[in-house]
C-alpha positions as CSV (number, residue, x, y, z in Angstrom):
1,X,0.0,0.0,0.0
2,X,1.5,3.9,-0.6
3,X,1.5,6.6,1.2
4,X,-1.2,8.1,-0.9
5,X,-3.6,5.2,-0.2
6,X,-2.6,4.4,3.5
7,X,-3.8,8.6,4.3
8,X,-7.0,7.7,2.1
9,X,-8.1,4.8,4.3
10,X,-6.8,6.6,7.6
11,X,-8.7,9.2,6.6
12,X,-11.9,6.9,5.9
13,X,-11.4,5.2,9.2
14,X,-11.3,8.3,10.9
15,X,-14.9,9.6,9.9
16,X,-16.0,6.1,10.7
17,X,-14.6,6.6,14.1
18,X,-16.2,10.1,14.7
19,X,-19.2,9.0,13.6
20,X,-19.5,5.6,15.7
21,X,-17.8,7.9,18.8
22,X,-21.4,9.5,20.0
23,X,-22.9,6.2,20.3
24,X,-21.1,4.0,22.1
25,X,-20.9,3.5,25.7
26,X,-17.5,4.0,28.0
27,X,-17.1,0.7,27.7
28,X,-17.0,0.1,24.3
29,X,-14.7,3.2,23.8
30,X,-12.5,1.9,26.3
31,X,-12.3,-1.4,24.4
32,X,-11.2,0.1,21.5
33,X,-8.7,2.2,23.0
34,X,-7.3,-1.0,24.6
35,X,-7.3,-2.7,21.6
36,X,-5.4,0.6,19.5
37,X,-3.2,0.2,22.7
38,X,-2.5,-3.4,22.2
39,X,-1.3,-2.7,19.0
40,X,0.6,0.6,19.8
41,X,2.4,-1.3,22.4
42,X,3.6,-4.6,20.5
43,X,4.9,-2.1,17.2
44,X,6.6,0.4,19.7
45,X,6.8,0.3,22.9
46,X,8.7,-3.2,22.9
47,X,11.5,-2.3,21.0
48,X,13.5,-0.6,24.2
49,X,16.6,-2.7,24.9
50,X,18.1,-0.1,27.6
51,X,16.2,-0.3,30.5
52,X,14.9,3.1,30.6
53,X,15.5,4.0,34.3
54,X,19.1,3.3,33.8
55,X,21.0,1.7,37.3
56,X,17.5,2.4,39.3
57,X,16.7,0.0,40.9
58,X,12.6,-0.3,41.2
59,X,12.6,-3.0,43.6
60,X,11.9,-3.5,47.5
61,X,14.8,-4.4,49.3
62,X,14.2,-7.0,51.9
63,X,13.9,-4.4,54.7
64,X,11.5,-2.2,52.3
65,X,9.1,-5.1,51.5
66,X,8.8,-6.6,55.2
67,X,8.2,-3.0,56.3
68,X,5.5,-2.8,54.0
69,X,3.6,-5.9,54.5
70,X,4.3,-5.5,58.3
71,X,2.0,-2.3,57.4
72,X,-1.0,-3.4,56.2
73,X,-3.8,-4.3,58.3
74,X,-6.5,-6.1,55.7
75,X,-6.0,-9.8,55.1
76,X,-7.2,-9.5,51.9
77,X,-4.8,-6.5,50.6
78,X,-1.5,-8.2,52.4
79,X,-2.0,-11.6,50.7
80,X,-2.6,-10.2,47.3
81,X,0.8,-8.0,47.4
82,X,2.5,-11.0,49.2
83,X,1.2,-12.9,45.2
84,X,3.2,-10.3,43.8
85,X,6.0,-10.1,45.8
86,X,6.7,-13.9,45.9
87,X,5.8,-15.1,42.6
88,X,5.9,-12.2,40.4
89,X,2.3,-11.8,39.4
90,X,1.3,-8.4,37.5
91,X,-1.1,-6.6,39.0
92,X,-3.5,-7.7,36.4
93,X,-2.8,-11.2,36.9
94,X,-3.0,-11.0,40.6
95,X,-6.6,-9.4,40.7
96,X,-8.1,-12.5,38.3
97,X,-6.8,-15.1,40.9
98,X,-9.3,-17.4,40.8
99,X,-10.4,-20.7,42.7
100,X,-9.8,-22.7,39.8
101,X,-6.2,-21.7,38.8
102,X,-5.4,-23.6,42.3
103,X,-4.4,-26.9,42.3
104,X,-5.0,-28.1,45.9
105,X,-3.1,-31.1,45.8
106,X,0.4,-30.3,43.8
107,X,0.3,-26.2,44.9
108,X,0.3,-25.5,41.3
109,X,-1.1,-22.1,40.0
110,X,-2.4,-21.9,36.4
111,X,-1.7,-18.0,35.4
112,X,-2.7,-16.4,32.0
113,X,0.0,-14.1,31.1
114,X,-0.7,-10.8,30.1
115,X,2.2,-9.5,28.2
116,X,2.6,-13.5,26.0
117,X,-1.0,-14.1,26.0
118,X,0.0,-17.6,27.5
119,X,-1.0,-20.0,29.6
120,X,2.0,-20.6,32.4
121,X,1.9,-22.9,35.6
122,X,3.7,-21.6,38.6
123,X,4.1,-23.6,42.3
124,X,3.2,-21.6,44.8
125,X,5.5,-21.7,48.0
126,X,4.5,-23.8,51.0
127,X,4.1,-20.8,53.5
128,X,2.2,-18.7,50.6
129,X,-0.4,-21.3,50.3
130,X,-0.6,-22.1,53.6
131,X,-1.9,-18.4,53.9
132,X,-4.2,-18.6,51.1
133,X,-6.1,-21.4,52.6
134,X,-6.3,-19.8,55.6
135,X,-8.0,-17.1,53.9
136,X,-10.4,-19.1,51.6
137,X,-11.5,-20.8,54.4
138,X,-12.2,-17.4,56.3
139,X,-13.7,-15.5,53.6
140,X,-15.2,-18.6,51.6
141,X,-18.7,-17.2,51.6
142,X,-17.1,-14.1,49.9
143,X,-15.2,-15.5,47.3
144,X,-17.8,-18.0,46.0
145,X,-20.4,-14.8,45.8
146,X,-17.8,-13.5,43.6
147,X,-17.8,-16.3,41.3
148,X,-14.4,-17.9,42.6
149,X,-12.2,-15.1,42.5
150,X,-9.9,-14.8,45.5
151,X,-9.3,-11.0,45.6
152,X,-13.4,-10.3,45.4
153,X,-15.0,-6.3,45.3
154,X,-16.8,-5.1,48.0
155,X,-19.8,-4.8,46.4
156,X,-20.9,-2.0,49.2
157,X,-18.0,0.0,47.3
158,X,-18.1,-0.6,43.6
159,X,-20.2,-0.9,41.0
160,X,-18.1,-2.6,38.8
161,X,-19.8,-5.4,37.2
162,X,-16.6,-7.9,37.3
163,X,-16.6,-9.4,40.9
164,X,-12.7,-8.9,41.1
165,X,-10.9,-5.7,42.4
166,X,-10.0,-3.0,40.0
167,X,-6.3,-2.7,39.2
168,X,-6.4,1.6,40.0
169,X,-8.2,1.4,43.2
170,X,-5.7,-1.3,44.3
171,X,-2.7,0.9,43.3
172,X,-4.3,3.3,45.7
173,X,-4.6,1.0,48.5
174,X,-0.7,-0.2,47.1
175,X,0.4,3.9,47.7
176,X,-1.5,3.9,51.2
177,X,0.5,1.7,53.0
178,X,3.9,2.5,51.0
179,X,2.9,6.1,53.2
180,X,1.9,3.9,56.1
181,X,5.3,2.0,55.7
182,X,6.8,5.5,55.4
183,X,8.5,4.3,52.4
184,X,7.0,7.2,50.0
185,X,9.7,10.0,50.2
186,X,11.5,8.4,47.0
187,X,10.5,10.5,43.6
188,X,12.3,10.8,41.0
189,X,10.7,12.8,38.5
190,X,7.9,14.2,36.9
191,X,5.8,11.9,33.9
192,X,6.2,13.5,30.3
193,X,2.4,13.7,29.9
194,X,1.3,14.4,26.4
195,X,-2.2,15.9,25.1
196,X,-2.6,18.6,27.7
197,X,-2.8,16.0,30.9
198,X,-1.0,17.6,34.1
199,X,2.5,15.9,34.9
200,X,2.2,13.8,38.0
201,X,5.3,12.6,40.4
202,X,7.1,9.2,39.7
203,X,7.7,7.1,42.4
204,X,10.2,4.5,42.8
205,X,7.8,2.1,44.4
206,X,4.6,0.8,42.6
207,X,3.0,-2.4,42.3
208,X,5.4,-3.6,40.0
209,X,8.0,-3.1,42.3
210,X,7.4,-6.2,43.9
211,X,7.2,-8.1,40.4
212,X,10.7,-6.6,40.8
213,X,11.3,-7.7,43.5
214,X,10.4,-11.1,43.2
215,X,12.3,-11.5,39.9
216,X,15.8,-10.0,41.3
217,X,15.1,-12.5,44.6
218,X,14.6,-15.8,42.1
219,X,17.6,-15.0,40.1
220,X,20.1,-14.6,43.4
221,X,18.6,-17.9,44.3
222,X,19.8,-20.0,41.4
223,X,22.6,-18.0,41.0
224,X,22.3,-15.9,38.1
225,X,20.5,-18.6,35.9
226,X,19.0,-16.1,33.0
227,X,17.3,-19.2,31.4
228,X,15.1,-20.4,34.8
229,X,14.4,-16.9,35.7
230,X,13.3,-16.0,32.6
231,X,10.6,-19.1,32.8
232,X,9.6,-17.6,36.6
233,X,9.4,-14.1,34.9
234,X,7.2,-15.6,32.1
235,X,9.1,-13.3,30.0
236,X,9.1,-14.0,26.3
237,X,12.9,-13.0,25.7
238,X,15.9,-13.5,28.6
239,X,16.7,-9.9,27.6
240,X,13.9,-8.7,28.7
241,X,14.1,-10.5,32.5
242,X,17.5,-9.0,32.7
243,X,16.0,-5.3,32.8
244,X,14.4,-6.4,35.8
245,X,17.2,-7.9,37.9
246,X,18.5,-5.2,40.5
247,X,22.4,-4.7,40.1
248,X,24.6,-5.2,42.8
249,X,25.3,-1.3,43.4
250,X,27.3,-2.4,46.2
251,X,29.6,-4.4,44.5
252,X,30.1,-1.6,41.5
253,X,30.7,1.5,43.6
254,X,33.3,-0.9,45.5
255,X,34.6,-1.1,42.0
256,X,34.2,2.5,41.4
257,X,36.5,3.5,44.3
258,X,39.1,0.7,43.6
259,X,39.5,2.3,39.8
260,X,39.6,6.1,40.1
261,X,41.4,6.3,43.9
């Protein structure tokens, strides 16, 4: 196709699109704005190969995430962050938990993937499920009223129709006990918002800091093996996992010091 007949039938799409606009619901419009996204995403945004935050390390330390969990007080809210902490679940993923992905008897959690669009098994550690029992069995009334899913809404809350929690209202509940945890001082910057939106402050520590975390932990434990922690990560390329491993910034500014004094 040329140039000449790729602005023809952007331009035809485009006057479909304004017309269609007025008549659809949020829903629908945020559907296709997901889908134009999805698309957006895959062309573009996946090309980085330089981490983009440079030698930042996004992660929790050790001290950082026991500080946090140590300052929530909901069950629900502890053992959801604790998914993501210890087994690297995006916060998508981790809201969808469901009954169903559990096997009771090998520990084995069925997770789609987002990012791969894949179907991945993960075992859950021992004291991890130990905790999510306890929970099912405390809240079981809950979580069958909301079809299955583990992390249900409170439906005296939301109105959502899906029983599940929304991913934005738990990245507020995420940023109210980083504060509780008085781990919220670290910002390093202001977003480049396009399209007229007002800049907001970037913190260091978000919900997918403790997929951070969890990655950086795994590879330690097998010693550097890019290959396994890539299949924990569920990442589609090693180089990808490997913009998520915290360097040792010990270790370099030791080297640092030994080069230049």
């Amino acid at each position: 196709m040329t140039n000449l007949e790729q602005e023809m039938a952007l331009n035809r799409v485009k006057g479909q699109i304004e017309q269609i606009l007025p008549t659809l619901g949020k829903h629908r419009i945020e559907e296709l704005r997901r889908v134009i996204d999805r698309h957006y995403i895959k062309r573009f945004k996946g090309k980085r190969r330089i981490p983009k935050y440079g030698s930042l390390n996004k992660g929790f330390t050790d001290n950082q995430l026991e500080a946090f969990l140590r300052a929530i007080n909901n069950e629900k809210y502890r053992l959801l962050f604790s998914y993501q902490a210890y087994m690297g679940l995006r916060i998508g993923e981790v809201v969808r938990l469901n009954l169903k992905d559990i096997n009771q008897q090998t520990r084995e959690l069925t997770v789609f993937t987002e990012k791969a669009k894949t179907i991945d098994t993960l075992i859950i550690p021992l004291k991890l499920f130990e905790e999510t029992q306890l929970f099912i069995n405390c809240f079981s009334l809950d979580i069958k009223q909301a079809q299955g899913y583990i992390f249900f809404r409170d439906p005296n809350k939301s109105r959502r129709e899906e029983p599940y929690l929304e991913q934005n209202y738990v990245r507020k509940v995420f940023r109210y006990y980083v504060q509780e945890a008085h781990l919220d001082s670290e910002i390093y910057g202001q977003s480049d918002e396009e399209l007229g939106r007002t800049a907001r402050s970037l913190h260091r520590l978000t919900t997918h800091s403790l997929r951070h975390y969890a990655i950086t932990k795994f590879a330690k434990a097998c010693n550097g093996n890019l290959v396994l922690t890539s299949r924990f990560a569920r990442h589609s390329e090693p180089t990808m996992t490997m913009t998520y491993i915290a360097k040792d910034k010990e270790q370099l500014y030791t080297q640092i010091d030994r080069a230049f004094s």
